[in-house]
C-alpha positions as CSV (number, residue, x, y, z in Angstrom):
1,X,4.0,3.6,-10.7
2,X,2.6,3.0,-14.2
3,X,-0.5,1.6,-14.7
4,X,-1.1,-0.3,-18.1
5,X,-4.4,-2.2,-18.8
6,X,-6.5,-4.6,-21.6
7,X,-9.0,-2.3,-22.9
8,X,-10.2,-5.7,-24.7
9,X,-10.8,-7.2,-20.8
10,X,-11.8,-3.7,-18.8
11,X,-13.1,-0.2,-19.1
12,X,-11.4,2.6,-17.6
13,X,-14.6,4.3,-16.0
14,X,-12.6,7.4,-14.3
15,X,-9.6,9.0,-12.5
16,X,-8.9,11.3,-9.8
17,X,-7.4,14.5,-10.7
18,X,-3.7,14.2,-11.0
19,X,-3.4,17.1,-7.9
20,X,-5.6,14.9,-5.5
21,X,-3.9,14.0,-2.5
22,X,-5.0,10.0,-3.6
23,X,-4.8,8.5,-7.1
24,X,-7.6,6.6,-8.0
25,X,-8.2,4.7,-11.4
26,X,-12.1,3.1,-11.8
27,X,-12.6,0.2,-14.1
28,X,-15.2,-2.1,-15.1
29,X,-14.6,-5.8,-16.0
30,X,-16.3,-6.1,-19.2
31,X,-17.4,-9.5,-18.9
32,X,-18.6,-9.6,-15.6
33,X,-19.7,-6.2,-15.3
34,X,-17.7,-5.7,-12.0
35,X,-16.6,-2.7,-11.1
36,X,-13.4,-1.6,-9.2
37,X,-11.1,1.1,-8.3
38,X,-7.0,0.8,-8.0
39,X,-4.7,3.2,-5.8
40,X,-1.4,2.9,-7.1
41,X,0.9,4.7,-5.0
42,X,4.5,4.7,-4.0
43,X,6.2,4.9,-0.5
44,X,9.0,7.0,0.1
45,X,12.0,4.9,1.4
46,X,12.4,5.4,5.1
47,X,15.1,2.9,6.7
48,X,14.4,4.5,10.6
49,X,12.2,5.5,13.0
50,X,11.3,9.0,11.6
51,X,10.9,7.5,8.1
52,X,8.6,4.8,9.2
53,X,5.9,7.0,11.2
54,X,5.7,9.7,7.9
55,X,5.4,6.1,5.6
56,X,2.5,5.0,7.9
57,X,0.7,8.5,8.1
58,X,1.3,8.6,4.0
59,X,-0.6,4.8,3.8
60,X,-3.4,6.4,6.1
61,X,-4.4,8.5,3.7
62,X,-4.3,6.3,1.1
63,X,-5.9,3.1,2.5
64,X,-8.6,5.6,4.4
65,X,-9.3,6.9,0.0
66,X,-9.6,3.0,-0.2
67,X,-12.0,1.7,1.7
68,X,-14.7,4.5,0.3
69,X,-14.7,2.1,-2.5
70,X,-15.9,-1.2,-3.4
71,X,-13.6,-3.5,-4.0
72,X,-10.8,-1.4,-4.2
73,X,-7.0,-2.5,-5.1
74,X,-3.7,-0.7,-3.6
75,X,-0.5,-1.5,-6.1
76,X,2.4,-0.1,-4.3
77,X,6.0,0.1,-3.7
78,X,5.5,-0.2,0.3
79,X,9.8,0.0,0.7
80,X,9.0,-2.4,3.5
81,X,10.6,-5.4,4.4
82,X,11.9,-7.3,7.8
83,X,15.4,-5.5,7.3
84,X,13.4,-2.2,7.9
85,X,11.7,-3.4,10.5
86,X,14.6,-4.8,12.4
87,X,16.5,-1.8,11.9
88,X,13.6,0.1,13.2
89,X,13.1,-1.6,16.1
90,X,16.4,-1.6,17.6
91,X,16.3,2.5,17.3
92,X,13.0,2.2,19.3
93,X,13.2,3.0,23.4
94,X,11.6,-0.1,25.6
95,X,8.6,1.8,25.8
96,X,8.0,1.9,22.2
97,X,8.2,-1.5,21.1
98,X,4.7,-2.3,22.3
99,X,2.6,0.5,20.5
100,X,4.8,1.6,17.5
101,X,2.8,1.3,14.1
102,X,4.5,-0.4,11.5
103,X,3.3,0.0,7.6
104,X,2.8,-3.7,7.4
105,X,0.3,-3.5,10.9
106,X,-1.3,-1.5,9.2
107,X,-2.4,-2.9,5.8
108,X,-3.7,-5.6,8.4
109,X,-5.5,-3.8,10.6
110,X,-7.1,-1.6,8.2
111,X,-8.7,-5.2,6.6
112,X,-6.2,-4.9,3.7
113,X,-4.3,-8.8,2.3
114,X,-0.6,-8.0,1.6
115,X,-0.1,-10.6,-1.5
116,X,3.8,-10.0,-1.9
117,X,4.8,-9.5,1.5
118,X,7.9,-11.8,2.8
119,X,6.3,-15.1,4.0
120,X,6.7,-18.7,4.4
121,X,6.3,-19.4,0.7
122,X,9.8,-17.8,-0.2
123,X,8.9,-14.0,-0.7
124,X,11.8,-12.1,-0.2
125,X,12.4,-8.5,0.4
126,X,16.0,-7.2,-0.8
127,X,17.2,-3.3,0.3
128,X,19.3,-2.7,-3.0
């Protein structure tokens, strides 16, 4: 992901090296003086069981980087979406159902607000 800013509305404060295991960007709002760090980051595609457990260990690390930070801000390409899911879930044994770990459980229960996500309002995921 690409990561383009207004110098005229922030100050890029730092980075992480480009060989850490967690890209990091720090900024500082110039006008209110706030400061905050984005994670962009990018999901590999994973359309079945196997796929979905390495996508959540991936997030792991990266929403664990995160929350070290003050209001910190994760821009990804998740690749998730309820055709995932269902796909997922009918590879799953009966005894799986219950405890399996999906990446959208957990952005939630790491305290994380997934703003695009499918919903009510007409957010849409599309597997191309």
């Amino acid at each position: 992901l690409a990561v383009y800013y207004d110098s005229q509305a922030v100050k890029l404060n730092d980075q992480s090296d480009e060989n850490a295991p967690v890209f990091r960007i720090d900024f500082t709002h110039l006008h209110s003086k706030e400061e905050f760090s984005i994670f962009p980051a990018h999901l590999k595609s994973g359309e079945d069981k196997k796929g979905e457990i390495r996508r959540v260990k991936d997030l792991k690390l990266i929403l664990n980087e995160a929350k070290e930070y003050e209001n910190p801000i994760v821009l990804m390409d998740s690749n998730t979406c309820m055709q995932y899911k269902k796909k997922i879930q009918n590879e799953l044994l009966a005894e799986e159902i219950n405890g399996f770990i999906y990446v959208n459980d957990l952005i939630e229960s790491e305290g994380f607000k997934n703003v695009v996500g499918e919903s009510d309002i007409g957010n849409k995921c599309f597997k191309m």
